[in-house]
C-alpha positions in Angstrom: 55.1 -37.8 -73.6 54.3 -34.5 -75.4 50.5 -35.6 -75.4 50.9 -36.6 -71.6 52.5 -33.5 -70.6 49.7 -31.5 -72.3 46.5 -32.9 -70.5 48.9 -32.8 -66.6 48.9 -28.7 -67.6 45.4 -28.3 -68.9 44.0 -30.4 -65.5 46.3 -28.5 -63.2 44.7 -25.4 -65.0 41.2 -26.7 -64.8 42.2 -27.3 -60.7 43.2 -23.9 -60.4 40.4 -22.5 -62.3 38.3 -24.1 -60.0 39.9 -24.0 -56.7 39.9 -20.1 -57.5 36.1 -20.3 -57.6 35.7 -22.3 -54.7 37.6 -19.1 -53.1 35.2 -16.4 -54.8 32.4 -18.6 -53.8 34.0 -19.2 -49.7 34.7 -15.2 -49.7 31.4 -14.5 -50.9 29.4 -16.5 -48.5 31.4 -15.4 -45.4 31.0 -11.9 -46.6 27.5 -12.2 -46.7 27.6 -13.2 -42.7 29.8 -10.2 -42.1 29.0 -7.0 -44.3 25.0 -6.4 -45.2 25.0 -4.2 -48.0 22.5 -2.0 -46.5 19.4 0.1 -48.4 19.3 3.8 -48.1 15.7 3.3 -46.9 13.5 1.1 -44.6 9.9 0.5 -43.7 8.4 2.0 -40.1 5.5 2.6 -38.0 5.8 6.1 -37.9 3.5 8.4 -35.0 3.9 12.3 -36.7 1.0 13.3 -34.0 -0.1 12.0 -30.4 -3.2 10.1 -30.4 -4.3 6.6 -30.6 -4.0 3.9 -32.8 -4.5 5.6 -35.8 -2.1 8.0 -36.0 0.5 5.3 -36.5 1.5 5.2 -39.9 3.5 2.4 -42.1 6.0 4.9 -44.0 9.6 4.6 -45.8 12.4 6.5 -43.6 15.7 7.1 -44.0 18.2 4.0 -42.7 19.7 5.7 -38.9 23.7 5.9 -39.2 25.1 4.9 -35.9 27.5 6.9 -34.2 31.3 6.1 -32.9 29.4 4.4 -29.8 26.4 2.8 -31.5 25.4 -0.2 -33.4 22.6 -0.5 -36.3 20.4 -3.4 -35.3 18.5 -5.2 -38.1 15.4 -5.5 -36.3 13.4 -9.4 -36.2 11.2 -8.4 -33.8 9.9 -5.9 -31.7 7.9 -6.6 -28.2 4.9 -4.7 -27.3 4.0 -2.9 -24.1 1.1 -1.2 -22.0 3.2 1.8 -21.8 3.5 2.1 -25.3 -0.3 3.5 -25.7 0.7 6.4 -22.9 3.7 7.3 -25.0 1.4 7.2 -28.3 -1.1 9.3 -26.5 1.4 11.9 -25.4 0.9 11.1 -21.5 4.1 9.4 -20.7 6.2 11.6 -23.5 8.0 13.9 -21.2 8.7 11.3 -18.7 10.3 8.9 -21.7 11.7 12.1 -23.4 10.1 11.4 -26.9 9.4 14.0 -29.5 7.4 13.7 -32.6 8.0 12.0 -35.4 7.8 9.2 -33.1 9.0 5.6 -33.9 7.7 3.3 -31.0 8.9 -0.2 -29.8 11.5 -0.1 -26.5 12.1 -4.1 -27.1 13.9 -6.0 -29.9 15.8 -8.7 -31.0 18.0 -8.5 -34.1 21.5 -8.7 -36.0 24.1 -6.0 -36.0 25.0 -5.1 -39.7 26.7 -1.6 -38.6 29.4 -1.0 -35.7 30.6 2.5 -34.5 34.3 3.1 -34.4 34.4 3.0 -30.6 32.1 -0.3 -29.8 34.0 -3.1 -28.8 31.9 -5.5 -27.2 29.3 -6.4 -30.0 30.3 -7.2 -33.6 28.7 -7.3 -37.1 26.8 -10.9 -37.3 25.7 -10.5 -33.8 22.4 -12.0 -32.3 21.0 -9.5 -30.1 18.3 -8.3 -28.1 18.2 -5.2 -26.3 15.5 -2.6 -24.0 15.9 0.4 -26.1 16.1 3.6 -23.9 14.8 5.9 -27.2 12.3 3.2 -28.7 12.3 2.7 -32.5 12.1 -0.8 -32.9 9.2 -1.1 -34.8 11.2 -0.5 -37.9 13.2 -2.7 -39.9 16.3 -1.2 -38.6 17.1 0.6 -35.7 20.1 2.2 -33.2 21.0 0.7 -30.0 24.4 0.8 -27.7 26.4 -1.6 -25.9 24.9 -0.4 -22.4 21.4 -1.5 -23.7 21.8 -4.6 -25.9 23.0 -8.3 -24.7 23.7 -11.3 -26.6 20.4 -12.6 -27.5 19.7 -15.9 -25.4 20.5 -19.4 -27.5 17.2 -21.2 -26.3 14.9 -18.7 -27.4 14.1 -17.2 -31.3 13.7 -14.0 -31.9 10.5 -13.2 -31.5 10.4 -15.1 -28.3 12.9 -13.2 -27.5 11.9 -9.4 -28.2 9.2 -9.9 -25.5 11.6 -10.2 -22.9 13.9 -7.3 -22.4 11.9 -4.1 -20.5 9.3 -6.4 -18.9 12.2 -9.0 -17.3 14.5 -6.1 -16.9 11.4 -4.0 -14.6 11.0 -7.5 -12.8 14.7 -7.6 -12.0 15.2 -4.2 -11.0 12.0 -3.8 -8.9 13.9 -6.7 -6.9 17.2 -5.1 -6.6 15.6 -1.7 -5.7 13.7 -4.1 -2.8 16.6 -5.7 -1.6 15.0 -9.2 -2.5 16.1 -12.0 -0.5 15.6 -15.6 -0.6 12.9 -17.1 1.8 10.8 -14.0 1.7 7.6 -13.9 0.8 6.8 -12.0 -2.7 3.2 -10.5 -3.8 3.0 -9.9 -7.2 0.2 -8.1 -8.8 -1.0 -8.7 -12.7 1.3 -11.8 -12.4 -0.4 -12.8 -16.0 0.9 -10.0 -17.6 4.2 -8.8 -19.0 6.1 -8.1 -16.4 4.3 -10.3 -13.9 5.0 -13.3 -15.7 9.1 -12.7 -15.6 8.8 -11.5 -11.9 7.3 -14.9 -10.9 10.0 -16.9 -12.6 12.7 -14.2 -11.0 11.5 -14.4 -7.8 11.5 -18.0 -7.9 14.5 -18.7 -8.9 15.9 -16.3 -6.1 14.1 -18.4 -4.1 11.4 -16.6 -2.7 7.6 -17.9 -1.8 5.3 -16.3 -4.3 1.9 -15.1 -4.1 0.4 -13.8 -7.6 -2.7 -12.1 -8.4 -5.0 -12.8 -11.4 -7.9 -13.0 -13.2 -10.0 -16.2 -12.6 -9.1 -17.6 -16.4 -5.4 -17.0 -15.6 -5.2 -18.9 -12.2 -3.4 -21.7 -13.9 -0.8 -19.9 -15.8 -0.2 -18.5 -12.6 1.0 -22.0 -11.0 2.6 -22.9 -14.0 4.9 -19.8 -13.5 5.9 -21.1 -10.2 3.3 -19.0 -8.2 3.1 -21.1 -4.3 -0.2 -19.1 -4.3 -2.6 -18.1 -6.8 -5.0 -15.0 -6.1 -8.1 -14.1 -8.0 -8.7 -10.6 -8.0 -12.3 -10.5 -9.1 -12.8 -12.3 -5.8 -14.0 -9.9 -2.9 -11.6 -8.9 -0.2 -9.5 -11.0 -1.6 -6.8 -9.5 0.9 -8.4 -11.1 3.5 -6.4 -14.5 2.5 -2.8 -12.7 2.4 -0.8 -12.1 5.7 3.0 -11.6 6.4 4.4 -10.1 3.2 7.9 -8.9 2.8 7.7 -7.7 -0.5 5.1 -6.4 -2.7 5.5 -5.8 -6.3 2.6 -3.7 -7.9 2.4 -2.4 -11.3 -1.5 -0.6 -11.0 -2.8 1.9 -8.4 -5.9 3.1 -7.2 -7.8 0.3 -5.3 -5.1 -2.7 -5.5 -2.5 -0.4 -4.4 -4.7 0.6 -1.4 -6.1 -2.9 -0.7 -2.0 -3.8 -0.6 -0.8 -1.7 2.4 -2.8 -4.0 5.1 -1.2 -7.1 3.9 2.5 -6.1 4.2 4.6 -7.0 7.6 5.9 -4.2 9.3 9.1 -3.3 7.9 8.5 -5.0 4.6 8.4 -2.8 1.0 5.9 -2.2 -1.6 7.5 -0.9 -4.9 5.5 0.3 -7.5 5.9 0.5 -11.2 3.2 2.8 -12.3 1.6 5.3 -9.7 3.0 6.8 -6.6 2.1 5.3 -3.0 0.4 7.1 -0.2 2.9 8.1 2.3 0.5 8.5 5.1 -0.5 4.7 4.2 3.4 3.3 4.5 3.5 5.6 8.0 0.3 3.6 9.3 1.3 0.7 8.0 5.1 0.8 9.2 6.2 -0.2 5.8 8.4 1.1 3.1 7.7 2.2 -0.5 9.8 2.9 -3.9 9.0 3.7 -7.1 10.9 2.2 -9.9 11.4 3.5 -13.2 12.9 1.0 -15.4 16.1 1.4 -17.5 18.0 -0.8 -20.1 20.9 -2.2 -18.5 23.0 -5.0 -20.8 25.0 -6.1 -17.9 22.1 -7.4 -16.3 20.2 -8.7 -19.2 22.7 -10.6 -19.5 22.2 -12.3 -16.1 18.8 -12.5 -17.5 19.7 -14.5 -20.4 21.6 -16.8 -17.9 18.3 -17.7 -16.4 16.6 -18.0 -19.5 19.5 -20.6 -20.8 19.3 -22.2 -17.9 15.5 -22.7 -18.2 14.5 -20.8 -15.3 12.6 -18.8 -16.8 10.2 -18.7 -20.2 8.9 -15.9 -22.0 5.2 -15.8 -22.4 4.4 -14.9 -25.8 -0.1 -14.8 -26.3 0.2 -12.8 -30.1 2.2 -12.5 -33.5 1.3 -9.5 -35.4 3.2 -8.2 -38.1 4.5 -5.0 -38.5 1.6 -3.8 -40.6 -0.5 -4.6 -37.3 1.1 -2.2 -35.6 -2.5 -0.1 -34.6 -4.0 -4.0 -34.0 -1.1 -4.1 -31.5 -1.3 -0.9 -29.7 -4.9 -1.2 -29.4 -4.7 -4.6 -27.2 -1.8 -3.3 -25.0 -4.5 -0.3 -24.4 -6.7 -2.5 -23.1 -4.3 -3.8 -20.1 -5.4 -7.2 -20.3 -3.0 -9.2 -22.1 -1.8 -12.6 -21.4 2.2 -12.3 -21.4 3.5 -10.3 -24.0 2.3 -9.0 -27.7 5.2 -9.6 -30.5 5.6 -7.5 -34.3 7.7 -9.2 -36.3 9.4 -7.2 -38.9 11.5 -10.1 -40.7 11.7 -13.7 -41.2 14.0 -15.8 -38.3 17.4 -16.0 -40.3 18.5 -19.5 -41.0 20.6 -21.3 -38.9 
């Protein structure tokens, strides 16, 4: 009975012992989701003069602190943009109010690891992505706000999708400045690039009849996209083909922009993303022009990632550079001519 006894207390020990570890071992892990212990220092592409390419420098920086209404993003991976060059250069710096040391990258996708006191909407754990008003996402960590970041979309990685935020988010807004309706028909220009490639797939889906412009090796993506009608632009008076548009969406000046007046129906719009429109032009034309200047908005990203979920709409991802490819990187968005979107990633895809 005694010996009995005995081994009953020395198991029911041996279960407590280990049902105590299975504890330490459960808080541990869930901890690990929750809390990042966080380094004091992080690895960034670092601009400390305007220029091109080379000035951008891989350094170690101080970790941000977020304030009472930011989070701290740890960054995946960080899209890349033809206007990042003009900032780099100094061109567009007073129009995106940067100042030097500069820490470039306006798109992510990430994990919150830090909150500030007064966020409410996103949590520590979260899968985000996020147009970044103030740039900085090519760094392993970086600051971003409830008004700029959204939930990142389930369907897509993250490097899929930091190549989405500013370029669908100009897309979108070019459409709500335009007062797109569905049945109207769209021209978009550089419909291979970044922002053309989402404005086909918006304008689809709202239902519009879409004619895109391209080079001649891109007339297929073009269709894929959803494009009704697929321009070549190397072709000559190419404008001669396109009649009756409502809307024209046109991210370059000089001789598309002034090739596009004739081709718009009276009382239609042309909104431009990059250079101002000749008034005289809309006044002989009868037609109306806007300029857009893009801005993050999470409320519609979010609407975004709705579309994206829903398959409506697929991010077009032509390169993969790391982080240490960051010159590599700027260098082909100088060049205007890429296919969809360039991506740095900064980190492996976390687990799931």
């Amino acid at each position: 009975m005694t010996l009995e006894i005995g081994m009953r207390v020395r198991i029911s020990l041996s279960l407590a012992i280990a049902i105590c570890n299975l504890n330490a071992i459960s808080i541990q892990v869930y901890g690990a989701a929750s809390t990042e212990a966080l380094p004091k220092t992080m690895k960034a592409v670092v601009a400390h003069e305007y220029g091109g390419p080379e000035v951008l420098k891989l350094e170690e920086v101080p970790v941000p602190e977020p304030k009472e209404n930011e989070v701290l993003v740890r960054v995946i991976a960080s899209g890349v943009n033809p206007a990042d060059p003009l900032i780099l250069n100094g061109k567009l710096a007073k129009e995106f109010g940067t100042h030097l040391p500069l820490v470039l990258g306006y798109d992510m996708a990430g994990i919150v690891v830090k909150t500030g006191a007064k966020v409410t909407k996103l949590k520590v754990g979260d899968p985000v992505y996020a147009h970044l008003l103030w740039g900085g996402g090519w760094a392993e960590y970086c600051i971003s706000n409830e008004s700029e970041s959204a939930i990142k979309p389930k369907s897509l990685n993250f490097v899929e999708a930091s190549s989405v935020p500013l370029a669908a988010l100009t897309a979108w807004q070019a459409f709500e400045l335009g007062k797109l309706q569905s049945g109207q028909t769209v021209l978009i220009h550089g419909g291979s690039g970044g922002v053309g490639t989402f404005a086909i797939q918006i304008a689809k889906a709202h239902g519009a009849r879409i004619i895109a412009t391209a080079s001649t090796a891109n007339q297929d993506l073009l269709k894929q996209l959803g494009a009704d009608v697929a321009i070549d632009y190397t072709n000559p008076n190419w404008e001669n083909t396109v009649h009756d548009v409502d809307f024209a969406l046109v991210p370059v000046g000089g001789e598309t922009m002034r090739r596009t007046y004739g081709v718009i129906k009276k009382g239609g719009i042309l909104v431009s993303i990059a250079s101002r429109y000749d008034e005289t032009e809309l006044k002989k034309h009868e037609i109306h022009g806007a300029f857009l200047s893009s801005h993050p908005n999470s409320v519609e990203l979010a609407e975004i990632t709705k579309l994206i979920d829903a398959g409506k709409i697929k991010p077009i991802v032509s390169q993969v550079l790391h982080l240490t490819d960051a010159a590599k990187a700027d260098a082909q968005a100088e060049t205007h001519h890429t296919r969809g979107k360039i991506v740095l990633t900064i980190a492996d895809e976390p687990k799931t």
